[in-house]
C-alpha positions in Angstrom: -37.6 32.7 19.4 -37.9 31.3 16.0 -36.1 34.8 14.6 -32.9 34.0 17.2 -32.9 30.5 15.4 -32.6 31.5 11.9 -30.3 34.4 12.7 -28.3 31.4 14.2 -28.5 29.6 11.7 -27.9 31.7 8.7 -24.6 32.7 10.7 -23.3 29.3 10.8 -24.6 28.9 7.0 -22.3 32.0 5.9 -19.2 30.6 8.5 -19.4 27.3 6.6 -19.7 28.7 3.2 -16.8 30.7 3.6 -14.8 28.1 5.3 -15.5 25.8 2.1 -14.7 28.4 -0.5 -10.9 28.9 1.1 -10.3 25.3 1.8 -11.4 23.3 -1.1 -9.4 25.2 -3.5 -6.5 24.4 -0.7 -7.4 20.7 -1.0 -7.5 20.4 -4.6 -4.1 22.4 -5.2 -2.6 19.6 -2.9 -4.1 16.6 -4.3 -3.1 17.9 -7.6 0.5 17.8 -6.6 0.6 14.8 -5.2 -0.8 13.7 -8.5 1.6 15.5 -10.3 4.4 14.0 -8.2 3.0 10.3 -8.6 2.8 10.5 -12.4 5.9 12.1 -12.7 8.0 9.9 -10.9 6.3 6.7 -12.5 7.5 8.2 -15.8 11.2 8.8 -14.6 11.4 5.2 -13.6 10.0 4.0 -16.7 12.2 6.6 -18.8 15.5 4.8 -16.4 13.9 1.4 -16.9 14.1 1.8 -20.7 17.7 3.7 -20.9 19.3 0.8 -17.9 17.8 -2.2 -18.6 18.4 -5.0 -15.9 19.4 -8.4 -17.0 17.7 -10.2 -14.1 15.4 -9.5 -11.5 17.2 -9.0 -8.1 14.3 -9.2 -5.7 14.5 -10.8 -2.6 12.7 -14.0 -3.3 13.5 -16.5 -6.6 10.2 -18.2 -7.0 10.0 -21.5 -8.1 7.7 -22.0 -11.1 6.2 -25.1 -9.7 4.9 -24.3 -5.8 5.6 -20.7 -6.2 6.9 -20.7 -3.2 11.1 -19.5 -2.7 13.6 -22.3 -3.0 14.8 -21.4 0.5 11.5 -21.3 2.2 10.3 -24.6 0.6 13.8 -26.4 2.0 12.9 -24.8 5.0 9.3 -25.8 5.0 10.4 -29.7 4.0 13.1 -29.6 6.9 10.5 -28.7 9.8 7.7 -31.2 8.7 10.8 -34.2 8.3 11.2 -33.0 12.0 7.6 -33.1 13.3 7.1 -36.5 11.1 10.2 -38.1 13.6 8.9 -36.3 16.8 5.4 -38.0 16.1 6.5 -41.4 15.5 9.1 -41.5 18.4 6.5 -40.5 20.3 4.1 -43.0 18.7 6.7 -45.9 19.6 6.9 -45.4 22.8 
């Protein structure tokens, strides 16, 4: 019984051993393009940032410097809480 075992197990020992030696060379080749690719394009964009310059920033929010919150979301934010301050006290008066 104890020969079956090892005979088993020195089987699955060679199975894994090979599987490993074709599919960690696979795995590296990959993550070294994706590295590749990553690096690469960070240095295109720089390489276009530096030749094209942008005057300003056109992102989708302007922050304010002071609440750093958007300008539009803060008049939004101020609208809604003048609403819930006239709901509560109409509701308090009666």
């Amino acid at each position: 019984m104890p020969k079956v075992a090892c005979q088993w197990v020195d089987g699955l020992r060679d199975k894994l051993r090979r599987f490993w030696s074709d599919s960690v060379p696979l795995f590296f080749l990959i993550m070294w393009v994706v590295v590749i690719g990553v690096a690469g394009s960070a240095v295109i964009i720089k390489i276009l940032d530096l030749l094209f310059p942008s005057c300003e920033h056109r992102g989708l929010f302007h922050l304010n410097p002071e609440t750093l919150m958007p300008d539009d979301e803060k008049q939004r934010l101020i609208y809604y809480m003048e609403g819930e301050i006239t709901e509560k006290s109409s509701l308090i008066e009666k």
